[in-house]
PQR file of N, CA, C, O and H, with PARSE charges and radii, in Angstrom:
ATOM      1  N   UNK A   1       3.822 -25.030   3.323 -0.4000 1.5000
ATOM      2  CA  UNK A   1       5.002 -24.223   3.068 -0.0000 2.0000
ATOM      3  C   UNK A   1       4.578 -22.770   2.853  0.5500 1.7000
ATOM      4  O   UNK A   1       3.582 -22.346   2.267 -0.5500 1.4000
ATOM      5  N   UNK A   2       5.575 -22.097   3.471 -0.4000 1.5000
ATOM      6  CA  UNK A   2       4.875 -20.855   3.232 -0.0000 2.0000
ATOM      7  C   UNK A   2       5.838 -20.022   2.123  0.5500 1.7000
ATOM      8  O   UNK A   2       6.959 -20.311   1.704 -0.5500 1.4000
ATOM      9  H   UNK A   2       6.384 -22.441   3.948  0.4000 1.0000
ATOM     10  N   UNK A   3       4.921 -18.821   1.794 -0.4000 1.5000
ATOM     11  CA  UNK A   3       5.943 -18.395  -0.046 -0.0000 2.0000
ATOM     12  C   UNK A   3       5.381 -16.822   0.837  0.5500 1.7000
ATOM     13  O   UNK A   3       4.551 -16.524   1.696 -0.5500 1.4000
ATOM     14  H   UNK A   3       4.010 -18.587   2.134  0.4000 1.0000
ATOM     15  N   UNK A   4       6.340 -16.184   0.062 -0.4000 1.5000
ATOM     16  CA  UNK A   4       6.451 -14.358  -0.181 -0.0000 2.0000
ATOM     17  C   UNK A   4       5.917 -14.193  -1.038  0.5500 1.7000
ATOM     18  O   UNK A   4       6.419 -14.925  -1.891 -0.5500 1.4000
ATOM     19  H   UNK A   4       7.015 -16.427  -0.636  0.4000 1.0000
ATOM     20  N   UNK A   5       4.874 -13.477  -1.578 -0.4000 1.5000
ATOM     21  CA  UNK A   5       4.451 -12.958  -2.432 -0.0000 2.0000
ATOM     22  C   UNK A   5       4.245 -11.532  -2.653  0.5500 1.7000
ATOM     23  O   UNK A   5       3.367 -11.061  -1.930 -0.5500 1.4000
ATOM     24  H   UNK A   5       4.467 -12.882  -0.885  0.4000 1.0000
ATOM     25  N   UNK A   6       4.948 -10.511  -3.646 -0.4000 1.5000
ATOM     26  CA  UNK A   6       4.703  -9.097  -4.128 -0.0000 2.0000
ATOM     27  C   UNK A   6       3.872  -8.807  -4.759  0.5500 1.7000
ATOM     28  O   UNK A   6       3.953  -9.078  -5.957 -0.5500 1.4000
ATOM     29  H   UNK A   6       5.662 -10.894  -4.233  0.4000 1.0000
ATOM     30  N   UNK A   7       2.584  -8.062  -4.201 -0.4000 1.5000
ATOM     31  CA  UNK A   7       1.612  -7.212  -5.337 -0.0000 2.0000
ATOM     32  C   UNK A   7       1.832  -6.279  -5.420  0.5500 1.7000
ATOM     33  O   UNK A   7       2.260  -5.722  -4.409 -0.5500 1.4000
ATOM     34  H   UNK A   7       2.518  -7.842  -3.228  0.4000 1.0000
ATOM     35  N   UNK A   8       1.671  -5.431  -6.784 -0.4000 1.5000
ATOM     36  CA  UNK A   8       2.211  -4.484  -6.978 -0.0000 2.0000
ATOM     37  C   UNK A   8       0.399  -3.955  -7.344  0.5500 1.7000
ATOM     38  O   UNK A   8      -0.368  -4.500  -8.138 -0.5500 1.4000
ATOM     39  H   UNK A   8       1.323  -5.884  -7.605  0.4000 1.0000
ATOM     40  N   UNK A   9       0.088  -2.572  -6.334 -0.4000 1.5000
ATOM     41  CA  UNK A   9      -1.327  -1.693  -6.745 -0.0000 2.0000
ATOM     42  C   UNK A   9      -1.113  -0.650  -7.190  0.5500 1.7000
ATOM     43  O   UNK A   9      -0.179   0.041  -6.782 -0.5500 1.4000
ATOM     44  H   UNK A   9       0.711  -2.129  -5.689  0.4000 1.0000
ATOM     45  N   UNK A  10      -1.876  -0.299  -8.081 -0.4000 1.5000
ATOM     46  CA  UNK A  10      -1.870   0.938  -8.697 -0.0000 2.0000
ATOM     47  C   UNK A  10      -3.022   1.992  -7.834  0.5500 1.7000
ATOM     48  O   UNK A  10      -4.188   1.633  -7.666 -0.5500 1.4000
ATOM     49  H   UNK A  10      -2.635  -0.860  -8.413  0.4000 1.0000
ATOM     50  N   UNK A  11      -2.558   3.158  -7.393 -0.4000 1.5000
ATOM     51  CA  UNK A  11      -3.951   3.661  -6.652 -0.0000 2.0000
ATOM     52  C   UNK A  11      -4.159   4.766  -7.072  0.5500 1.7000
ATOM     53  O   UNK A  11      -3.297   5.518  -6.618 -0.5500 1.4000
ATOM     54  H   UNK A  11      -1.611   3.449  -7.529  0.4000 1.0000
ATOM     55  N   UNK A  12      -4.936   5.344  -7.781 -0.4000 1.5000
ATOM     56  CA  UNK A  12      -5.421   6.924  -8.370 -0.0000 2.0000
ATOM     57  C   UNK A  12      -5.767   7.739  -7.390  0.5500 1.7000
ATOM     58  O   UNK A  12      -6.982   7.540  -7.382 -0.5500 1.4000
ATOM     59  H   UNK A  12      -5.636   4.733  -8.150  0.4000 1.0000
ATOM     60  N   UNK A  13      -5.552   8.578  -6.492 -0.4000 1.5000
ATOM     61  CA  UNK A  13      -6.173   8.959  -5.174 -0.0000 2.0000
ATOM     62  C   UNK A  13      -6.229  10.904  -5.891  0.5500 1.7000
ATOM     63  O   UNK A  13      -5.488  11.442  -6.714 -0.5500 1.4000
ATOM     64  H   UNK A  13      -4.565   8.740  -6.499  0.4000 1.0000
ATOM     65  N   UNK A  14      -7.416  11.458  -5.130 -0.4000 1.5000
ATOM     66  CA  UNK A  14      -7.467  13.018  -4.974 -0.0000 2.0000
ATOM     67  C   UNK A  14      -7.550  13.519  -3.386  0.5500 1.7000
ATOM     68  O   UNK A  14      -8.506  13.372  -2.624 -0.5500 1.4000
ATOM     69  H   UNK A  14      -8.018  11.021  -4.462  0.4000 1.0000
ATOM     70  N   UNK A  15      -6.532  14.024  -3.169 -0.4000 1.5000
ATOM     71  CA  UNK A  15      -6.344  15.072  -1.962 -0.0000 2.0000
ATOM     72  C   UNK A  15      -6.150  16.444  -1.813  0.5500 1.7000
ATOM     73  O   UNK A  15      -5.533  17.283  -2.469 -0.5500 1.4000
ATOM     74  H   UNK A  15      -5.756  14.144  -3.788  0.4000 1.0000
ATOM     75  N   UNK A  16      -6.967  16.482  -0.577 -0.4000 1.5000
ATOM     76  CA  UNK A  16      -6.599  18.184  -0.315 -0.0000 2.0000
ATOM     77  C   UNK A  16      -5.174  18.307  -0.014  0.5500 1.7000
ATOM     78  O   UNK A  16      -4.592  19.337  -0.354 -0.5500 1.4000
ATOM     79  H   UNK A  16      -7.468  15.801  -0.044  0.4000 1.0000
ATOM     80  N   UNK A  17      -4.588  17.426   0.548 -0.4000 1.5000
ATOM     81  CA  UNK A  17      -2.978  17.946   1.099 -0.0000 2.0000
ATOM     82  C   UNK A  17      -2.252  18.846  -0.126  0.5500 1.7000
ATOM     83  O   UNK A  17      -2.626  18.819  -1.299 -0.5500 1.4000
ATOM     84  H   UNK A  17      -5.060  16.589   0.824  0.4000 1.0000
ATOM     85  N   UNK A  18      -1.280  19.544   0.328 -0.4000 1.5000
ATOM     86  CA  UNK A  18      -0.794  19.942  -0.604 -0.0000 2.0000
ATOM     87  C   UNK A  18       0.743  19.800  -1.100  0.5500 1.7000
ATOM     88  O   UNK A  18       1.494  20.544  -1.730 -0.5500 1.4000
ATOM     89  H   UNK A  18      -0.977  19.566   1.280  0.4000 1.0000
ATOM     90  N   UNK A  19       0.893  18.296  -0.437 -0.4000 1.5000
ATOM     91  CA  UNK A  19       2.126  17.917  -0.562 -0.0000 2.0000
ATOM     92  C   UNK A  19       1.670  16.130  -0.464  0.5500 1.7000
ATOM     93  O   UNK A  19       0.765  15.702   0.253 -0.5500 1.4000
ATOM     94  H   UNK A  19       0.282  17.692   0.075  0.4000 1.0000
ATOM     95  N   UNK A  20       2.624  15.211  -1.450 -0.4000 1.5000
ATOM     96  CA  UNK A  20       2.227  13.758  -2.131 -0.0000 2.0000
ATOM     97  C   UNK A  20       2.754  13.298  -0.677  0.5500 1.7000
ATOM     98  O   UNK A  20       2.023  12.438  -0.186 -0.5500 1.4000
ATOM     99  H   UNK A  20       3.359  15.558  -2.033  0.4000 1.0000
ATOM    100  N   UNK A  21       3.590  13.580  -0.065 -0.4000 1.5000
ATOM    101  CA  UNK A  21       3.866  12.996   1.541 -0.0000 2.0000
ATOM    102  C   UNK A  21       2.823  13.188   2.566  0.5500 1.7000
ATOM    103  O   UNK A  21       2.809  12.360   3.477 -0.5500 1.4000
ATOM    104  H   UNK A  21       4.184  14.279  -0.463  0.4000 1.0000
ATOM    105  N   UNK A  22       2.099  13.970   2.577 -0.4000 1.5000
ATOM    106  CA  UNK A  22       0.691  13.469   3.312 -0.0000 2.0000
ATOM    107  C   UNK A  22       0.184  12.811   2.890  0.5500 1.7000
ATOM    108  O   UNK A  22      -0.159  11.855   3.585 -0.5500 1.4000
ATOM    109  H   UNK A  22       2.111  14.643   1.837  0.4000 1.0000
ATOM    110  N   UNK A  23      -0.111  12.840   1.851 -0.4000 1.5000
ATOM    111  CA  UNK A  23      -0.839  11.962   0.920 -0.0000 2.0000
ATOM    112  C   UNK A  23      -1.189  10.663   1.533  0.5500 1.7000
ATOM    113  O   UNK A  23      -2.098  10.140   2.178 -0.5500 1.4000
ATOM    114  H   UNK A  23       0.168  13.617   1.286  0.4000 1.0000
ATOM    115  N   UNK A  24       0.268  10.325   0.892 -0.4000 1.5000
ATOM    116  CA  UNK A  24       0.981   9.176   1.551 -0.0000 2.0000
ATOM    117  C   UNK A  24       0.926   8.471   2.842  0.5500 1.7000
ATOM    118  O   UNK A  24       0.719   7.262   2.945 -0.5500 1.4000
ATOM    119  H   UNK A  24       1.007  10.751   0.369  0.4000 1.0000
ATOM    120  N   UNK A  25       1.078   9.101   3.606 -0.4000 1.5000
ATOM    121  CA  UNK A  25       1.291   8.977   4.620 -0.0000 2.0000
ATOM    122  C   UNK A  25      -0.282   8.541   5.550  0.5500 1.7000
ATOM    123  O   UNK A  25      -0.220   7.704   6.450 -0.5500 1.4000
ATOM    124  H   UNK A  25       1.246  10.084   3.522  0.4000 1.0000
ATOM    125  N   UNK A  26      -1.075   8.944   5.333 -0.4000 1.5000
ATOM    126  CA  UNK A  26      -2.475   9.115   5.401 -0.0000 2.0000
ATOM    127  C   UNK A  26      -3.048   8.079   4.667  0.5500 1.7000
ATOM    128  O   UNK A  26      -4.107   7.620   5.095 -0.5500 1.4000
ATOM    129  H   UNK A  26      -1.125   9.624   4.601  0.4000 1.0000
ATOM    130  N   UNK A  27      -2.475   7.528   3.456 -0.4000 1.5000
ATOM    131  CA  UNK A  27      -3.176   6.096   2.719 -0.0000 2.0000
ATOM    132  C   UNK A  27      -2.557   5.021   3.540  0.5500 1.7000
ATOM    133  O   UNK A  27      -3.157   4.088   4.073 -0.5500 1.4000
ATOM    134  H   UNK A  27      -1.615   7.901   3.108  0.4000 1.0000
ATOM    135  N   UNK A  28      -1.131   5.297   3.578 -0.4000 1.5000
ATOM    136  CA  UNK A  28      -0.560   3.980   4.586 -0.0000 2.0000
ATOM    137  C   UNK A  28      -0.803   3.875   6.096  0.5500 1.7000
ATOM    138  O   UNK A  28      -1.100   2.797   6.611 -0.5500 1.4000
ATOM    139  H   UNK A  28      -0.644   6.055   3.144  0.4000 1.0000
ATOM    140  N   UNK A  29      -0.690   4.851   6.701 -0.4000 1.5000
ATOM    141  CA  UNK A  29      -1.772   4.596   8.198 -0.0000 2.0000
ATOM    142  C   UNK A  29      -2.785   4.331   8.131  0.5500 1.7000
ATOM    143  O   UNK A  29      -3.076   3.586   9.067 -0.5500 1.4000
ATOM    144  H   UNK A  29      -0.448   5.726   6.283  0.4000 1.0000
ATOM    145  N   UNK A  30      -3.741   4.563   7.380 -0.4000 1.5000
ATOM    146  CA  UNK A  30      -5.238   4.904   7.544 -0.0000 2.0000
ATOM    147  C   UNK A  30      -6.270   3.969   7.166  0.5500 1.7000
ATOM    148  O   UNK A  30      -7.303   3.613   7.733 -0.5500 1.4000
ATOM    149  H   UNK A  30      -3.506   5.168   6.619  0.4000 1.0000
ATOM    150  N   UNK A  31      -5.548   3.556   5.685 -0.4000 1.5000
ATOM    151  CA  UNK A  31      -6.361   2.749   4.894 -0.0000 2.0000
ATOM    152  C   UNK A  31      -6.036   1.243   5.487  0.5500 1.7000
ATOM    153  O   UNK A  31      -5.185   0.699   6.191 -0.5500 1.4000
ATOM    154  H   UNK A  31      -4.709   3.846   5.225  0.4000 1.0000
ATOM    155  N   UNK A  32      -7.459   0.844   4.639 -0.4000 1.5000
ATOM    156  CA  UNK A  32      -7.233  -0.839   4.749 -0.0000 2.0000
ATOM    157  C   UNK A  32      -6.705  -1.446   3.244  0.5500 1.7000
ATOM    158  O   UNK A  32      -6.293  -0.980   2.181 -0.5500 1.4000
ATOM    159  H   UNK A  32      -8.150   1.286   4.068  0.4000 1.0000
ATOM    160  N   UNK A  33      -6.868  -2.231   3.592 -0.4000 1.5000
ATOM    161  CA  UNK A  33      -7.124  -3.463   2.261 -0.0000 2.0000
ATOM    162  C   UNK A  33      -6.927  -5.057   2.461  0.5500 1.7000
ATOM    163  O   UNK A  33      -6.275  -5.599   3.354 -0.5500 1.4000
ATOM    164  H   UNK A  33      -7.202  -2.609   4.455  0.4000 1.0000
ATOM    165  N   UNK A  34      -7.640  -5.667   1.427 -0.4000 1.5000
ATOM    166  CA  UNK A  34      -7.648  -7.250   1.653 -0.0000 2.0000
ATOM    167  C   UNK A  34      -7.323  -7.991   1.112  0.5500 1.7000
ATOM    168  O   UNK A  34      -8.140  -7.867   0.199 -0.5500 1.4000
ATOM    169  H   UNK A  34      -8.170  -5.227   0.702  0.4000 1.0000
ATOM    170  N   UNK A  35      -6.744  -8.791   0.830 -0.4000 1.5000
ATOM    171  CA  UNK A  35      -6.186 -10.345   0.152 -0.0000 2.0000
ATOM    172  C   UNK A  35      -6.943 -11.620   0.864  0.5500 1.7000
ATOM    173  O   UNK A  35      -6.518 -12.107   1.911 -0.5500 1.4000
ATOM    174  H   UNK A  35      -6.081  -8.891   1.571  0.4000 1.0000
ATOM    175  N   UNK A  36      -7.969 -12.047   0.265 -0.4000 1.5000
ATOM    176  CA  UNK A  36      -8.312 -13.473   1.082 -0.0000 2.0000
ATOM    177  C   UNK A  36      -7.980 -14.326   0.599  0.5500 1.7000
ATOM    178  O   UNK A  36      -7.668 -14.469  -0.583 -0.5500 1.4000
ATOM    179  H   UNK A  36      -8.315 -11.652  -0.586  0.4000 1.0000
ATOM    180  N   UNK A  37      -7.986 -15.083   1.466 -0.4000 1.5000
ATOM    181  CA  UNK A  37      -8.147 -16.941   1.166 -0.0000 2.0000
ATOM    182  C   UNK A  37      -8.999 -17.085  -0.475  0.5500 1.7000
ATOM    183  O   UNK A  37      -9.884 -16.373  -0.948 -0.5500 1.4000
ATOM    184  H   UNK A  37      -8.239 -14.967   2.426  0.4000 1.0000
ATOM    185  N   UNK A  38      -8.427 -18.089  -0.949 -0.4000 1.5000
ATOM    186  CA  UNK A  38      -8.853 -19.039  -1.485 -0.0000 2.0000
ATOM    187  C   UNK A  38      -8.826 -20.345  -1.556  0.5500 1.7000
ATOM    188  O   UNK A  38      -7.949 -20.943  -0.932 -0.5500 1.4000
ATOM    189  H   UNK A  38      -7.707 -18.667  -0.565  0.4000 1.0000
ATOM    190  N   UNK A  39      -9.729 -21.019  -2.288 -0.4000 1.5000
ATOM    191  CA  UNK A  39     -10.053 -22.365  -1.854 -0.0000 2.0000
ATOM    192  C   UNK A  39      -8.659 -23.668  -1.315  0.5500 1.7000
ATOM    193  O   UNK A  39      -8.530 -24.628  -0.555 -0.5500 1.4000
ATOM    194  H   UNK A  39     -10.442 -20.533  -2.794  0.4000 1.0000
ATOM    195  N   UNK A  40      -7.770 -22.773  -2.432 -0.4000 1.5000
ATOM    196  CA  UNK A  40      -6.106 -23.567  -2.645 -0.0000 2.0000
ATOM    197  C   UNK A  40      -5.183 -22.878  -1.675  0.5500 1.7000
ATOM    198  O   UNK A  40      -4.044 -23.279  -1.915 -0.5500 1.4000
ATOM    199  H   UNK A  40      -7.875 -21.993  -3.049  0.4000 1.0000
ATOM    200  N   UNK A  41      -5.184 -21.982  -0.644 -0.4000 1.5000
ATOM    201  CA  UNK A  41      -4.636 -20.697  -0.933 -0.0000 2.0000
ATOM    202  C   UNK A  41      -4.786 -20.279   1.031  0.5500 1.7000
ATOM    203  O   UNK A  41      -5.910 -19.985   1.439 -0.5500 1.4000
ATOM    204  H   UNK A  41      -6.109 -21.656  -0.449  0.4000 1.0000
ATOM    205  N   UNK A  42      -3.853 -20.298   1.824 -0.4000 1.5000
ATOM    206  CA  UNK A  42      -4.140 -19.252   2.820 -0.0000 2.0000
ATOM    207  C   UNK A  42      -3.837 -17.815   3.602  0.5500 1.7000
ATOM    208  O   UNK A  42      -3.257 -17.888   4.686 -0.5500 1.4000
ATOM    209  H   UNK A  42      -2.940 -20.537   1.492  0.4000 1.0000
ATOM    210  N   UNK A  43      -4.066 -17.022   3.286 -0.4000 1.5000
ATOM    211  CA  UNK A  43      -3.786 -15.755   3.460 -0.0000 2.0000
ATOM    212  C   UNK A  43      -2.969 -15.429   4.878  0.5500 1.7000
ATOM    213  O   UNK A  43      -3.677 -14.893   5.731 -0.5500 1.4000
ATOM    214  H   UNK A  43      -4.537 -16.962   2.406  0.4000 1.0000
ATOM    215  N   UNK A  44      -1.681 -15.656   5.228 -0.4000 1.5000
ATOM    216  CA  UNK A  44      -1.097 -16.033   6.612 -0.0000 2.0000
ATOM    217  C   UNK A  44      -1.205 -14.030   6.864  0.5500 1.7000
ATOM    218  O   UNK A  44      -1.929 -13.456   7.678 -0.5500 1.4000
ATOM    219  H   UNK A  44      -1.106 -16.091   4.535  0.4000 1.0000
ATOM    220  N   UNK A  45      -0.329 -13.443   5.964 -0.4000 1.5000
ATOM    221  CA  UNK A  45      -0.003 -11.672   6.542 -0.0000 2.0000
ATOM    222  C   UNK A  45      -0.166 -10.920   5.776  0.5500 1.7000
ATOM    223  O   UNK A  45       0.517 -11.110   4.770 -0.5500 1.4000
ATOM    224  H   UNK A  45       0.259 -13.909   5.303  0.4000 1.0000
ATOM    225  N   UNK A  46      -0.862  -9.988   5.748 -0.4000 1.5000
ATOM    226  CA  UNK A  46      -0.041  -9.032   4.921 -0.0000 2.0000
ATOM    227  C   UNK A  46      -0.048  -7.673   5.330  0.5500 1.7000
ATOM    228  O   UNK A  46      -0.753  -7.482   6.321 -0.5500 1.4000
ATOM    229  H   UNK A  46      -1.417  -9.833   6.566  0.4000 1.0000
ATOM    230  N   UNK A  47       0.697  -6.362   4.730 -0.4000 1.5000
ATOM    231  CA  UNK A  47       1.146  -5.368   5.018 -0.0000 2.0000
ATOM    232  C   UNK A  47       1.151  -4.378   3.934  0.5500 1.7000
ATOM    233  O   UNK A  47       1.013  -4.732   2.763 -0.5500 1.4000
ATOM    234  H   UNK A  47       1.270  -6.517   3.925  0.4000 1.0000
ATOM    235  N   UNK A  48       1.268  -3.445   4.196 -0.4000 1.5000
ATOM    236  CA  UNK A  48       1.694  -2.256   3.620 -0.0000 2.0000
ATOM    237  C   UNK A  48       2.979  -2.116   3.622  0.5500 1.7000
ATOM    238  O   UNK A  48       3.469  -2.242   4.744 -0.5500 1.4000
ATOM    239  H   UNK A  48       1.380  -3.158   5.147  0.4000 1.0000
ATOM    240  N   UNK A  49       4.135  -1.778   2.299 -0.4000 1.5000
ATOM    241  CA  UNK A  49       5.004  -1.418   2.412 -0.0000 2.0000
ATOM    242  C   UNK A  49       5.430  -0.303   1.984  0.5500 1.7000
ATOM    243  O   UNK A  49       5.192   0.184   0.878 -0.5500 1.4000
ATOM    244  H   UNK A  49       3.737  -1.675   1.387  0.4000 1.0000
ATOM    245  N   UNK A  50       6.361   0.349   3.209 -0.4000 1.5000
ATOM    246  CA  UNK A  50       5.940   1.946   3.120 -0.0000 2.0000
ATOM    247  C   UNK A  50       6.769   2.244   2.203  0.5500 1.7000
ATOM    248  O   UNK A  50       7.706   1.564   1.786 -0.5500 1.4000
ATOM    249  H   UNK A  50       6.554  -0.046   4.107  0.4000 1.0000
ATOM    250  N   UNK A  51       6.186   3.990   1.656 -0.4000 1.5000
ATOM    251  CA  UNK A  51       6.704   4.157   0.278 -0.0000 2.0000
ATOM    252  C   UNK A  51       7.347   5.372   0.628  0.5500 1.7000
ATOM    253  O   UNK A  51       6.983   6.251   1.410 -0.5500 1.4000
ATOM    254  H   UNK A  51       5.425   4.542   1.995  0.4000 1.0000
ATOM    255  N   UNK A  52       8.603   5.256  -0.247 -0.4000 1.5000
ATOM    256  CA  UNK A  52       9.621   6.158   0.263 -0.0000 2.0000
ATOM    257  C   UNK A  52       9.527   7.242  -0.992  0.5500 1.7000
ATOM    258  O   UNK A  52       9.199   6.870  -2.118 -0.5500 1.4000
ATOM    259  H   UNK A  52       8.899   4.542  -0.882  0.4000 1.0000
ATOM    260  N   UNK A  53       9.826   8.529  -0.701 -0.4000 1.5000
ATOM    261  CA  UNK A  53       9.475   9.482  -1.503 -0.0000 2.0000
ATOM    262  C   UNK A  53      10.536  10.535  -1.910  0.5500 1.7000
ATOM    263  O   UNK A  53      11.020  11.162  -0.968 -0.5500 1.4000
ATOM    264  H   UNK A  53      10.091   8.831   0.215  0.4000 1.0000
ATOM    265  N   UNK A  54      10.976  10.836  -3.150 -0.4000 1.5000
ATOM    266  CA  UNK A  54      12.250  11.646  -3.382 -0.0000 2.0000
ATOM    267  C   UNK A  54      11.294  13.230  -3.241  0.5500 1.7000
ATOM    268  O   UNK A  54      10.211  13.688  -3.607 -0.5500 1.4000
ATOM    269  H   UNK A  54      10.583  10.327  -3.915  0.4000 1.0000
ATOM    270  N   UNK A  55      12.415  13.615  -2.523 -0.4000 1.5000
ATOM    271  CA  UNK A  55      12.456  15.251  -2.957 -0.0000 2.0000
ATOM    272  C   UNK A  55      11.827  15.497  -4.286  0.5500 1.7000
ATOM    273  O   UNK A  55      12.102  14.631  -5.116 -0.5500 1.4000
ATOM    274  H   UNK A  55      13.294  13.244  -2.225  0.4000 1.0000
ATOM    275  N   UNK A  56      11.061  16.446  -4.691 -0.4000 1.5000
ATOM    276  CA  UNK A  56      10.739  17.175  -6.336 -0.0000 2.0000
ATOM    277  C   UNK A  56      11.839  18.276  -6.812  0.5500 1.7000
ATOM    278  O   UNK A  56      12.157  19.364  -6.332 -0.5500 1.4000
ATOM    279  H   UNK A  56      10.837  17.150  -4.017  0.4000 1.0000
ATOM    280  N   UNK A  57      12.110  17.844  -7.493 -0.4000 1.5000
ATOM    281  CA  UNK A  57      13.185  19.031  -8.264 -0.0000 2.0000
ATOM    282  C   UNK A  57      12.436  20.595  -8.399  0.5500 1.7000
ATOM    283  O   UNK A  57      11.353  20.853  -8.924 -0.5500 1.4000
ATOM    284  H   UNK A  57      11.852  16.960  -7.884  0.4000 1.0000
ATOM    285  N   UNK A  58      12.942  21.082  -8.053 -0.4000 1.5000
ATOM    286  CA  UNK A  58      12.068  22.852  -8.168 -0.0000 2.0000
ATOM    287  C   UNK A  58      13.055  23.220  -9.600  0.5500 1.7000
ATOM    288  O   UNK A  58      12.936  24.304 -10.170 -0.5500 1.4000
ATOM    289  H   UNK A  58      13.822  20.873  -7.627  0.4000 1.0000
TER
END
């Protein structure tokens, strides 16, 4: 049977951009990351879900 599962990561990152939407944008294209298998456990998909970003109040 297969289940949905949400992780929620915390990521501390330093960039030259000078705006959090490159940032962004550049961790979610670019980067990897992994979830494996375990012994109980099979790792069918996973993804990045993209992060949507408000305007900054000036």
């Amino acid at each position: 049977m297969n289940e949905v599962l949400y992780l929620m990561v915390r990521v501390e990152v330093q960039s030259t951009f000078k705006n959090i939407s490159d940032t962004v944008n550049q961790i979610e294209t670019l980067s990897e990351f992994k979830v494996t298998d375990t012994e109980n456990v099979k790792v069918v998909k996973t993804e990045f879900l993209l992060t949507r970003i408000r305007n900054s109040k000036k």
